[in-house]
ZAVEXKE-663032 format. One record per residue: x, y, z of N, C-alpha, C in turn. Coordinates in steps of 0.1 Angstrom, whole numbers, plus 5000, padded with zeros to 4 digits. Layout:
XYZXYZXYZ/...
This chain:
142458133875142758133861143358263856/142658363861143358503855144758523858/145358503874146258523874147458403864/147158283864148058183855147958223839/147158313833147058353821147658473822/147958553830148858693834150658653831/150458523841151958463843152558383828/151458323820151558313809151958413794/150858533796151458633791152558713794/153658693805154558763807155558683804/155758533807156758433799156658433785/155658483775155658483764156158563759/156258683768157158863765158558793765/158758743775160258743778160958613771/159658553768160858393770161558383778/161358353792161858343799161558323813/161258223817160858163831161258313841/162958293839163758373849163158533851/162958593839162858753836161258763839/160658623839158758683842159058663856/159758593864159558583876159858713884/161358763874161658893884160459013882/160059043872158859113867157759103878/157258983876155858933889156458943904/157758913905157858963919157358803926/157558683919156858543928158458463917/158258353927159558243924159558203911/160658163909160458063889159857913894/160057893907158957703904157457743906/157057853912155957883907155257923896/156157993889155958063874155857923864/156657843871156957723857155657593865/154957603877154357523878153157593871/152757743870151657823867151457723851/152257763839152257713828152257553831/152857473839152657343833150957293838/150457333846149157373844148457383837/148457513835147957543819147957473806/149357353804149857313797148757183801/148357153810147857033815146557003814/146057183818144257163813144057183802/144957223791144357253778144957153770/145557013775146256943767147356963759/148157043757149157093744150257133753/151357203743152857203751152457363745/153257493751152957593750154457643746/155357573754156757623753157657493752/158557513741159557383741160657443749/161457413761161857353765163857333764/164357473761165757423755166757453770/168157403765168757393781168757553782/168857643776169457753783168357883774/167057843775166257913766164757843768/163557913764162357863757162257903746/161157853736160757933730159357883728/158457963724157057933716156357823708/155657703712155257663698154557723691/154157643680152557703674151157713680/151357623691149957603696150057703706/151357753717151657873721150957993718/151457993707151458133701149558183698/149358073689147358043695147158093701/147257983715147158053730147158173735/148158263729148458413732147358533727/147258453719145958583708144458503718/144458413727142758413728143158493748/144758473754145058523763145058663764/145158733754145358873752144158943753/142858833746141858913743140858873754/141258753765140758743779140958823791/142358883791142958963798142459083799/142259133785141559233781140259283784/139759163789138059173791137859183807/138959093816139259103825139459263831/140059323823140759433824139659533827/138659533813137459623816136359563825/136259473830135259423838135659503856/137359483858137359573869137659693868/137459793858137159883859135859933859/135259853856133459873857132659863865/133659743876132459713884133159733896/134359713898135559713907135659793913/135959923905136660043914135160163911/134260153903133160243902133060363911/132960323923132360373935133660483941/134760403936136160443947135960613939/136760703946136960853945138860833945/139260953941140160953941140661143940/141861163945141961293949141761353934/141461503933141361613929142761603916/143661613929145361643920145961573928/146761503918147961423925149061463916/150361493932152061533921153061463930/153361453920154761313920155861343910/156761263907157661323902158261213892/158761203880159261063868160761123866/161361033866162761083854162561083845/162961113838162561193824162461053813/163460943818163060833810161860783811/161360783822159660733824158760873821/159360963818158261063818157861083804/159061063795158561043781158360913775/158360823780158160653769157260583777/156860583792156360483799155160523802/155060663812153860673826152560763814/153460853804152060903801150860793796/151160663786150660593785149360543795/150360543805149460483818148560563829/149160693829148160793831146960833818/147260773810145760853801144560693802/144960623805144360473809143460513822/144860573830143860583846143060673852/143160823836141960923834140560893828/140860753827139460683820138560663828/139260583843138760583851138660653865/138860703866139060833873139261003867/138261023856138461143849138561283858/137961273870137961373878139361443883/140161333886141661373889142661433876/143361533882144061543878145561543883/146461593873147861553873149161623872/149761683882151261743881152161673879/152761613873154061533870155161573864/156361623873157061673876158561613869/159161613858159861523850161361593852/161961483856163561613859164761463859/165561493865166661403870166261303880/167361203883166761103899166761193906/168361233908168961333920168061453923/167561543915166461603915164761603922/164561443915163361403919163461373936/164361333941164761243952164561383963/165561473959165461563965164261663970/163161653961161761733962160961593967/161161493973160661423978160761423992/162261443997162961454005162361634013/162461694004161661824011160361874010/159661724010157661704009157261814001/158061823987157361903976156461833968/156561693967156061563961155561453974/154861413972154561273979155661153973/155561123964156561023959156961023944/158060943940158160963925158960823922/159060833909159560703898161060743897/162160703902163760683896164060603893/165760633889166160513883167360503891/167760403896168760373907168460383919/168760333928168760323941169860373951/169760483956170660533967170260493978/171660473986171360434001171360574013/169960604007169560734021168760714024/168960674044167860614049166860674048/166360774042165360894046164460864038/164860754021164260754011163960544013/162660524007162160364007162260383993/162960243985162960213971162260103976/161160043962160759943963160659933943/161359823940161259793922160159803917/160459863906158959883894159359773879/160759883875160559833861161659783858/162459663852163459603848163759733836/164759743839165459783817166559793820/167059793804168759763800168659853790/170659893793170959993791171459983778/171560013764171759953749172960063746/173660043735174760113727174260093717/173860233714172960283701173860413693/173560393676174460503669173160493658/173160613647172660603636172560513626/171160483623171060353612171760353602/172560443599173260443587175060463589/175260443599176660423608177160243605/178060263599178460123596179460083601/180660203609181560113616181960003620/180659923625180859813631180059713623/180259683611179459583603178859443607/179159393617178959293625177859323635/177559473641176959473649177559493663/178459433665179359453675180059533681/180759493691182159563692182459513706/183759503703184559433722184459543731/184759523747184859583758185659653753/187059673745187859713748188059883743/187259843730187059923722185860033728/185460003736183960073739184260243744/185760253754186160413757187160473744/186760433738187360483725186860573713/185260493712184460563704184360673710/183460783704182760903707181360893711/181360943726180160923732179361033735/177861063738177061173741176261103753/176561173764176261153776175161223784/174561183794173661263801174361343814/173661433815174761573822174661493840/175261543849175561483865174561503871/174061423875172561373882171461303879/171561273868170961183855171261023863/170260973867169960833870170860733860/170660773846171460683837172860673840/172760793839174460813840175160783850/174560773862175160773876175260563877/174260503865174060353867174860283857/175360363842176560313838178160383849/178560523852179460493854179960403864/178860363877179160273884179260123880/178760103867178659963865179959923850/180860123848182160073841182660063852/182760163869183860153873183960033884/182759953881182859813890183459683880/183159693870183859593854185159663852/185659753861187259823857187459843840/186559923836185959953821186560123819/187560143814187860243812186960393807/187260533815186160603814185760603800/184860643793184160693780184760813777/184760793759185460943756184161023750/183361133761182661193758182661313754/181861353739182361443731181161563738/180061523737178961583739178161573752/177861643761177161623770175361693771/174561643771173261673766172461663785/171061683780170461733796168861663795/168861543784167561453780168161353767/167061263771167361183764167061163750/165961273746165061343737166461383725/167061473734167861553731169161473725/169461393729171061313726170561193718/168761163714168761083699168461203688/168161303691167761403679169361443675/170361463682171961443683172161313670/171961213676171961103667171461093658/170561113654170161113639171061203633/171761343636172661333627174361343630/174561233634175461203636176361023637/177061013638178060893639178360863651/177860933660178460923672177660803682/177960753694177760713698176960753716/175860623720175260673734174560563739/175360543752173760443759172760453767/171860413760170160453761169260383767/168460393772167260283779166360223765/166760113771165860043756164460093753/163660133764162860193765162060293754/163560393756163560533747163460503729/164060393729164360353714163660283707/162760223712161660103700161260173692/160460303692160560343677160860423668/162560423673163460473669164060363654/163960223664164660123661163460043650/162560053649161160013641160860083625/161560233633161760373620162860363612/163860273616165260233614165860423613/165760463624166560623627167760533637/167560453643168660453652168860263649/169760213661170560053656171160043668/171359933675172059903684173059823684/174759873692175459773683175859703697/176159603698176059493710177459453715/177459533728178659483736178759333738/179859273731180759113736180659153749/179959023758180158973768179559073781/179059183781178759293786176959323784/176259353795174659373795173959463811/174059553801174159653815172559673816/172059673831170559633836170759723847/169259783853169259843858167359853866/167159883871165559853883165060083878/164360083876163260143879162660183894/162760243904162260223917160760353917/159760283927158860393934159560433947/159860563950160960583960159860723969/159560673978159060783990159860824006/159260884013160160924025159960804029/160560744036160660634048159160634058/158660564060157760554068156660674062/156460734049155360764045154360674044/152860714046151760604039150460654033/150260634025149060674022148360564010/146860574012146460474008146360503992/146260603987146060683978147460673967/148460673976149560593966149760493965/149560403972149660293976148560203963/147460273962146460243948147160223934/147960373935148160433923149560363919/150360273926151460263924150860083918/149960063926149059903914148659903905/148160043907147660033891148660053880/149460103888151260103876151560023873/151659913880152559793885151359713875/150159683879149559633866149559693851/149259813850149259863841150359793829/151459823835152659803831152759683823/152459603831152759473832151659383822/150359403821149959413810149959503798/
């Protein structure tokens, strides 16, 4: 039951059979047999059903608020009785790109000092290329990037879905629609992240695979911190991990204006030496992967 109420709460994030499946890491006929289940023992329809979409009923939505507060209970039950006993190192260092080091992991590390208060934490926040590198010369046990290079020395295995947005000042009206075509896109004025930046290395290969002409970049910055505090005062333009922006976008400081036909996505990886093991990351990387995910 817990896990079909998990699989439930994550199609409810997404709307979307397809995006809970890649999330969970299990098939969409399992995802969609999980809910018709559920749909089955509780009598009611949870999701209508459109050709190229779901969305929510009422009785759904119900659903969600007694799922949330089940999960939840679930949640503190194994930390209480579950892992009690387990020990866990002193200090652990590892290494985030800077996009997960500021919007995602602290969250999840002050959760996993609840339980485990004894440990503590070096987390080492820099570039991929950077992070990859102090991995590579066992300065780190393992770390969080963004992109996947093909060096056999290094094992990626997926963490986190995110997409990449075109974001300018809430008070930038250029584009009154919201929009803007492909074509127009290396035209505007852009503020970019400097060379070795995970981001950066995952849009230009995904203009120079769409044959997307380069960007005319005005400004080159060295965080992401750094190139919205840029934007707030300015007109200029940047693409961002949706991540970085919810409450940018909630504060109305920032807006996203939406590429016609164009949706640039990108994986999250836990990346260690090749044939590393330890059991100790191997914990710490589920409790991410849960964490997260609830």
């Amino acid at each position: 039951m817990k896990t079909k109420l998990h699989i439930f709460k994550i199609v409810a994030k997404h709307l979307s059979f397809t995006k809970a499946a890649e999330q969970l890491y299990i098939s969409q006929p399992a995802i969609s047999k999980a809910i018709k289940n559920l749909e089955e023992e509780y009598k009611t329809t949870l999701f209508i059903r459109k050709r190229n979409s779901i969305e929510m009923t009422l009785e759904g939505k119900s659903f969600l608020i007694y799922v949330n507060r089940i999960l939840a209970i679930y949640s503190e039950m194994d930390e209480q009785f579950l892992h009690k006993n387990e020990t866990f190192p002193k200090l652990l260092n590892f290494g985030v790109s800077t996009t997960l080091s500021n919007y995602i992991i602290p969250k999840i590390i002050a959760k996993f000092r609840i339980q485990f208060p004894e440990t503590k934490f070096n987390i080492i926040s820099n570039n991929s290329e950077n992070i990859e590198n102090l991995i590579l010369n066992e300065e780190i046990d393992f770390g969080i990037t963004e992109g996947s290079i093909s060096n056999p020395k290094l094992q990626f295995e997926k963490f986190i879905k995110d997409e990449i947005v075109l974001v300018t000042n809430a008070t930038n009206n250029s584009f009154k629609k919201g929009t803007i075509d492909i074509e127009k896109l290396h035209i505007i004025p852009m503020i970019e992240r400097e060379k070795g930046s995970g981001t950066k290395e995952i849009i230009d290969t995904f203009l120079f695979d769409n044959k997307i002409p380069k960007l005319t970049c005005v400004v080159t910055l060295n965080s992401t911190e750094a190139i919205k505090n840029y934007l707030y005062n300015s007109n200029d333009y940047a693409l961002l991990s949706i991540h970085a922006i919810n409450e940018d976008l909630l504060n109305n400081k920032l807006k996203i204006i939406d590429i016609k036909d164009l949706s640039i996505e990108r994986w999250f990886y836990f990346v260690k030496r090749t044939g590393y093991l330890s059991t100790t990351v191997e914990y710490f990387e589920k409790f991410l992967r849960l964490s997260y995910n609830l």
